[in-house]
C-alpha positions in Angstrom: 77.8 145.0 97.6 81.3 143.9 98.8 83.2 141.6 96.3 85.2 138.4 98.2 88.5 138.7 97.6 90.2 135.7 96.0 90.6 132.2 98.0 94.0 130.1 97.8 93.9 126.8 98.3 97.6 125.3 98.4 98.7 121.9 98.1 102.0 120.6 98.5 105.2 121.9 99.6 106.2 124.8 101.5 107.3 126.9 98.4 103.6 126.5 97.3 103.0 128.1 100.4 105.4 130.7 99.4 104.2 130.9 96.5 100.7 131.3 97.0 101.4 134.1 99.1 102.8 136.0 95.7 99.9 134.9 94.1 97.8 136.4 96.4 99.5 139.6 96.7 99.7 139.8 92.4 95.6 138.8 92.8 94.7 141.4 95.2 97.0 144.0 92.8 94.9 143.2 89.8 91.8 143.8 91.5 90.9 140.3 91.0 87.3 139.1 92.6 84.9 136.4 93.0 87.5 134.0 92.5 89.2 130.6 93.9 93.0 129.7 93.0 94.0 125.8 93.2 98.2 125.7 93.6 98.5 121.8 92.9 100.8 119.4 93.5 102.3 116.9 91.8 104.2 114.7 94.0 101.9 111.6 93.9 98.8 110.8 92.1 97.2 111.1 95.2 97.9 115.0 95.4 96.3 115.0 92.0 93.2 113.2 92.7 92.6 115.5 95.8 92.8 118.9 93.9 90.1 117.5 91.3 88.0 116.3 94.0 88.6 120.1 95.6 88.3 121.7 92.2 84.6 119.6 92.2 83.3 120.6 95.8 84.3 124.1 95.1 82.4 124.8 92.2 79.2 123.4 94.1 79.3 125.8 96.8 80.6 128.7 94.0 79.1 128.6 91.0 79.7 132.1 90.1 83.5 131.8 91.0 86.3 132.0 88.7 88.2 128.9 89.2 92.0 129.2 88.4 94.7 125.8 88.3 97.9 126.6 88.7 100.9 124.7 90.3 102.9 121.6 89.2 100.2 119.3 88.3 98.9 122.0 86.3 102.3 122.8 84.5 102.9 118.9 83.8 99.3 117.5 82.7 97.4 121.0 81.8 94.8 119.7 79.8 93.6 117.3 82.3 92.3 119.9 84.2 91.1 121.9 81.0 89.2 119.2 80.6 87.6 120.0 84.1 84.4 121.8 83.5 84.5 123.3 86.6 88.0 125.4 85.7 87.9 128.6 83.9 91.6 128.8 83.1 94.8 126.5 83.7 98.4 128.7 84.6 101.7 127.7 84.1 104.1 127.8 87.4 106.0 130.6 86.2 103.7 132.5 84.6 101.1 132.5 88.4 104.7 134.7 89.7 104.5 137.4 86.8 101.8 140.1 88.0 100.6 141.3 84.5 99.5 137.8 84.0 97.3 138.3 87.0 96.1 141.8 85.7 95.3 140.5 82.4 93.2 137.7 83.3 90.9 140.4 85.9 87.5 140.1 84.6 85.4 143.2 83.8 83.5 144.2 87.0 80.8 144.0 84.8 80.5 140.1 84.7 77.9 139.3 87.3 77.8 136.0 86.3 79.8 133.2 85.5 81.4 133.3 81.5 84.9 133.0 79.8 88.0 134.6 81.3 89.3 137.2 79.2 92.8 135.8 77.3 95.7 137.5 77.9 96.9 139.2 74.4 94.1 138.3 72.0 90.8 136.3 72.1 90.1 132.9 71.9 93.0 130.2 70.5 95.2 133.5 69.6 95.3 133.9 73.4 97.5 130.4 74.0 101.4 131.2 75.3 102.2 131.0 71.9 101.0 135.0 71.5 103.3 135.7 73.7 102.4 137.5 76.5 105.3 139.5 77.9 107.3 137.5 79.5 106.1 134.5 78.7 108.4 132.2 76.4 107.9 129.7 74.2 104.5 127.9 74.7 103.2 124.1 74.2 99.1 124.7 74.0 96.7 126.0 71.5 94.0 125.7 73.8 91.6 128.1 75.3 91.5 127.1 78.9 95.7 126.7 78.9 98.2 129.5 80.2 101.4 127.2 80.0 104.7 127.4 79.4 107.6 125.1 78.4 109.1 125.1 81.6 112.6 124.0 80.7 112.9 127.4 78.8 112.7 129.5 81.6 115.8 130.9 82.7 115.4 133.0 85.7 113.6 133.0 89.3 112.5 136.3 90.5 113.1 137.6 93.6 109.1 138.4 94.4 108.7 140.4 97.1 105.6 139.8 99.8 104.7 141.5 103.1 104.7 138.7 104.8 103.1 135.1 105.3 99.5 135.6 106.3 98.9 133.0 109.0 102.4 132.2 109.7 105.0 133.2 112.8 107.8 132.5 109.9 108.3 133.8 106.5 109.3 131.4 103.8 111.7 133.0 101.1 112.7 131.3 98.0 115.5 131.5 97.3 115.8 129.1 94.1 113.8 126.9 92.4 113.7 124.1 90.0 116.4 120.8 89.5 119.3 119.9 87.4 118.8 116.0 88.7 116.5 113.4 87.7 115.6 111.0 90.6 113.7 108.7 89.0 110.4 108.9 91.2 110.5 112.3 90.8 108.6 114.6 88.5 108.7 117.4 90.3 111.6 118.9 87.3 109.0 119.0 84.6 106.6 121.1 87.0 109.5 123.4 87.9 112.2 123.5 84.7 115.8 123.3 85.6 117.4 125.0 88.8 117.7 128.6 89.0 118.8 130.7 91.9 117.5 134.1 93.0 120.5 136.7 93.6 121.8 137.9 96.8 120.8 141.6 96.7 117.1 140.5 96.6 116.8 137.8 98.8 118.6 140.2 101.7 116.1 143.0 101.0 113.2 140.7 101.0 114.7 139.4 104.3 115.2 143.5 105.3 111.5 144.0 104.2 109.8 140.4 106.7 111.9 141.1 109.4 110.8 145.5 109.5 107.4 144.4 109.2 108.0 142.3 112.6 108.9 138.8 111.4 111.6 137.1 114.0 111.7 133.8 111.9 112.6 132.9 108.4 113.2 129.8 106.6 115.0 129.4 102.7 113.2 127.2 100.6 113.8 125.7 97.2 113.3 122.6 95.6 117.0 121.6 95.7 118.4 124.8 97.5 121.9 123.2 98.0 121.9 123.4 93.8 121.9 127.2 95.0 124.8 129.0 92.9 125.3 127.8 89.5 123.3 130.2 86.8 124.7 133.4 89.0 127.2 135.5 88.2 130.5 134.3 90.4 128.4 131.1 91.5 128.4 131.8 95.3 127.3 128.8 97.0 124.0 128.6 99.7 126.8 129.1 102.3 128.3 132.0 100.8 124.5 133.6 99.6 123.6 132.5 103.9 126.4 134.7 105.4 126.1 137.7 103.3 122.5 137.6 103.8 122.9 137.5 107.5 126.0 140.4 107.1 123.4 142.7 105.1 120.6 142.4 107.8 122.5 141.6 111.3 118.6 142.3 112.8 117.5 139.0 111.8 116.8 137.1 114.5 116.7 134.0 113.3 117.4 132.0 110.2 116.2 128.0 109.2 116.9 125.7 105.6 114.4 123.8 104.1 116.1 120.1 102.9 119.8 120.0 102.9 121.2 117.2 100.1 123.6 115.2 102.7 126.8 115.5 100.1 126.0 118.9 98.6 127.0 121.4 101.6 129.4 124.1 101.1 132.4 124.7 103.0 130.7 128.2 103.9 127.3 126.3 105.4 129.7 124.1 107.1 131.6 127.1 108.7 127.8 128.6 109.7 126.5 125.5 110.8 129.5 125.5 113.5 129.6 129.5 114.2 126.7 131.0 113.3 123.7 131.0 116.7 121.2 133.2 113.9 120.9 129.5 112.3 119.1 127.2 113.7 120.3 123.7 115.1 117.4 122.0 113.0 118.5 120.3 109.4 116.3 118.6 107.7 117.7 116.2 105.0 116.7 114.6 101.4 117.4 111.4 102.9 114.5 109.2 101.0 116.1 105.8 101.8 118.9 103.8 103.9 119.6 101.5 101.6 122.8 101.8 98.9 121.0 99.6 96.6 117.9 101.7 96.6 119.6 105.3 97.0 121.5 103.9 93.2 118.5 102.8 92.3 116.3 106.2 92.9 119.4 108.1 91.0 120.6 109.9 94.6 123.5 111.7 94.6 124.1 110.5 98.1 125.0 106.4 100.1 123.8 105.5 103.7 127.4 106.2 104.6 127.2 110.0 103.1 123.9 110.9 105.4 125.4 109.1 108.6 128.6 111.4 107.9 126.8 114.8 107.3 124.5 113.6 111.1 128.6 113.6 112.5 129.9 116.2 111.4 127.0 119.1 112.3 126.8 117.5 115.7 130.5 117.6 116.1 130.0 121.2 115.6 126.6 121.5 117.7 126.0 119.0 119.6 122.3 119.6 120.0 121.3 119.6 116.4 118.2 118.1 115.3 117.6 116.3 112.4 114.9 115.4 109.9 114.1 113.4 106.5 112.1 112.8 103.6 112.1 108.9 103.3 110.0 107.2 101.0 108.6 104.0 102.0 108.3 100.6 99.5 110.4 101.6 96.4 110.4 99.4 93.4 112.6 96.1 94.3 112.7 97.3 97.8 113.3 94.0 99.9 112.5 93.7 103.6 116.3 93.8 104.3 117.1 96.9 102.3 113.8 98.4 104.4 115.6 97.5 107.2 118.5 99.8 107.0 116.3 102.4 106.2 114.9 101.9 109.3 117.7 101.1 111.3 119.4 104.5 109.6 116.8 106.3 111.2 118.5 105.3 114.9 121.9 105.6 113.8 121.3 109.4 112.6 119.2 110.0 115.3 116.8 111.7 113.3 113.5 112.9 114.8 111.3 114.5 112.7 110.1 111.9 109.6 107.8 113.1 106.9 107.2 109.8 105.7 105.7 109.0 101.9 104.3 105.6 101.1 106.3 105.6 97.4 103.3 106.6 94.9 104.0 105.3 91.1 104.0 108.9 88.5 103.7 108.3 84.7 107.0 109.0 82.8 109.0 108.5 85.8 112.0 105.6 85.0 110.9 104.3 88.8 107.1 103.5 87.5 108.4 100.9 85.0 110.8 99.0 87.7 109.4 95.8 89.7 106.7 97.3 92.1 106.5 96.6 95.9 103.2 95.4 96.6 100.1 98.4 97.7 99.9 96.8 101.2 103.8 96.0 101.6 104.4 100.1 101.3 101.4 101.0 103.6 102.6 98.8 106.4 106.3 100.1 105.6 105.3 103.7 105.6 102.9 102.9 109.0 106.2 101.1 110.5 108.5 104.3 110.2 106.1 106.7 111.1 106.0 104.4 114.4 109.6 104.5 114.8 109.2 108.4 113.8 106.7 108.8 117.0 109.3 106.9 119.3 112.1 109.1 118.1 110.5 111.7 118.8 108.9 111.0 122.2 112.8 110.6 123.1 114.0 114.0 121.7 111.3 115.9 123.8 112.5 114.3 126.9 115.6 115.3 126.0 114.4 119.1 125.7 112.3 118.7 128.9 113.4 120.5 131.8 115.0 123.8 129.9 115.3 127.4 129.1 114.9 127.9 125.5 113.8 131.0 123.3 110.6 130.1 121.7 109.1 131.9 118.9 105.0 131.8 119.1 102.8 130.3 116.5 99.8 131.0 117.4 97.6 131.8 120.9 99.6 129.8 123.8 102.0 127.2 120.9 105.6 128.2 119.9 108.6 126.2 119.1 111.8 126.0 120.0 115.1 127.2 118.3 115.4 123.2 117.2 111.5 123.1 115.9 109.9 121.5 119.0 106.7 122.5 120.2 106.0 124.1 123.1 102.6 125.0 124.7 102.9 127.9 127.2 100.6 128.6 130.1 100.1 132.1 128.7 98.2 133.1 125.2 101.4 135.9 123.4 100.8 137.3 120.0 102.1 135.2 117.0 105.9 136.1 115.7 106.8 137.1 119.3 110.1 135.4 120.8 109.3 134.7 124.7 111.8 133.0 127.1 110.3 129.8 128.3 111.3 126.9 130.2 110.2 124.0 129.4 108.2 121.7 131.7 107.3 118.0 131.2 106.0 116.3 127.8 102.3 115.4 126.9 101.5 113.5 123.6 104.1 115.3 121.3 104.4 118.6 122.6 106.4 120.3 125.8 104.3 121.8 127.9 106.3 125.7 128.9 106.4 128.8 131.6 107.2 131.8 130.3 109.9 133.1 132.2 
């Protein structure tokens, strides 16, 4: 009888995506079976909580499954889902990128039912990090269930190759991970260890190997890719790793960032921004707030007056760039004035596409012990800007109505344009294609398109 091939179920950000796209390739390579992967999240608790509950449902419907837990909420709080029943075996985030790991922890076809995972390098407690599987560091647990590493030891990000994104018109490539800063709402750091950067060589011939197997689209991801350059040989900034990237494969057709830090470009990305057509004229900025108090307060490295300059100067350059944020919504002592200039920030920049957070308290973070804005005060907040976010962006697809624009297909008849809006065409194309389309008339929050 056929064995299922292993599910992913991703929470989170788009390097998780990226990520779990690895993971799959390093599962399918082991010859793993019969088993679900959870990549978690640990942005809020709420992430957390919806993982267990996914964890839960999953092992109803698949009791023979092996369940794996991997991701930042597994890095930062392993034994909480150790503790989970339902999970066979809890991964750190560096070790779910290192293959071997995956190979080692392929039951025996033998196993027709469910029973203990094999350990990596031993049996039993012998089998915690502390064994030391090849290439895994230093570890914190003696415990069965737990695969973990201390994070802040790990030195290097891979450059880990994948055929593609399965799903997905665009590729995501990472291109560095982890942060040197400490925001304090964020505990995103202690999931991913300090930054490190992956080097030029194999980001161009990961980019060489999406775009021969027919990917027109790629975006750079990171956690703090503007952080891009300082554990590398020469430190060459994101602007400098962009444009020999885009030298090394001129067949690229185009190129997109994941969130820019407003003070942290690089002369180079400036210089790209303003030359380069390959990049797209769609920034999206770690904005999180529009107030100087609060920006201090969160530990920013940016003011208000910081992101309103960055907004200037690209559209000096382009004047059609489009521009999104992150913007968290009732941080601790946040007044109804210093709201205010988060939303009025939103007009002055222009900015159109808002992935708004209602701010969510995280244990150990400095934020969780300040003053706390009242549970309803952040919901109606959060409900106000995305409100603001749908107005904004009613009036950017007006603005794109009525145009010729290169669109690159999602999926069936959807694509989006070369500044991320979405089209839908009166023809179904096949997904990664770039079509000439002209744009027709907005419904809801989409263009309606010709293709040309």
């Amino acid at each position: 009888m056929t064995k299922k091939a292993p599910e992913l179920v991703t929470f989170g950000c788009r390097l998780n995506t990226y990520e779990s796209e690895v993971m799959r390739a390093h599962a399918a390579n082991a010859g793993l079976e019969e088993a679900i992967i959870f990549n978690t999240c640990a942005v809020t608790k709420e992430a957390e909580r919806q993982a267990r509950q996914a964890i839960r449902k999953a092992r109803k419907k698949n009791p023979k499954a092996k369940i794996l837990v991997t991701g930042c909420a597994a890095q930062i709080n392993p034994e909480m889902f150790a503790g989970m029943e339902e999970v066979d075996r809890v991964i750190g985030n560096d070790l779910k990128l290192k293959g071997e790991v995956w190979k080692d922890l392929n039951p025996s076809p033998s196993h027709a039912t469910r029973g203990p995972l094999p350990l990596p390098m031993g049996e039993g407690n012998e089998a915690s990090p502390q064994s030391g599987v090849s290439g895994v560091g230093e570890g914190l647990y003696n415990h069965p269930k737990i695969l973990v590493n201390d994070i802040m030891s790990v030195k290097e990000t891979a450059g880990h190759l994948i055929e593609g994104v399965e799903g997905h018109a665009r590729a995501f490539i990472q291109v560095q991970n982890g942060c040197d800063h400490r925001c304090t709402f964020c505990i995103i750091p202690y999931g991913r260890g300090n930054s490190r950067s992956v080097p030029i060589g194999e980001i161009a011939a990961q980019v060489r190997k999406l775009v021969e197997s027919g990917y027109n689209e790629i975006v750079f991801t990171g956690v703090d890719v503007t952080s891009y350059r300082a554990d590398l040989p020469g430190q060459p900034t994101l602007g400098q790793m962009i444009r020999r990237v885009l030298a090394l494969v001129p067949e690229l057709p185009r190129l997109r960032l994941s969130s820019l830090d407003p003070v942290e470009i690089d002369d180079d990305l400036w210089r790209l921004i303003a030359e380069e057509e390959r990049l797209m004229p769609h920034l999206h900025m770690s904005l999180q707030a529009g107030d100087d108090m609060i920006l201090k307060r969160m530990k920013r490295r940016h003011l208000r007056a910081d992101a309103i300059a960055m907004c200037e100067r690209a559209r000096a350059y382009r004047p059609d760039m489009a521009f999104g944020a992150d913007i968290i919504a009732g941080f601790p002592t946040e007044t109804d004035e210093m709201f205010e200039n988060t939303m009025r920030i939103v007009e002055e920049c222009d900015l159109t596409f808002l992935h708004v957070f209602p701010y969510s308290e995280r244990e150990g973070t400095p934020a969780a012990k300040m003053p706390q804005v009242p549970h309803e005060a952040r919901k109606e907040r959060a409900a106000r800007l995305r409100e603001l976010g749908r107005r904004q962006m009613q009036k950017f697809l007006q603005n794109h109505a009525g145009k010729e624009y290169e669109v690159i297909v999602e999926q069936n008849n959807t694509g989006r344009t070369p500044h991320f809006a979405q089209v839908r065409l009166d023809q179904n194309q096949v997904a990664g294609r770039l079509i000439r389309a002209k744009t027709i008339e907005v419904e809801g929050d989409y263009l309606t398109g010709e293709i040309i």
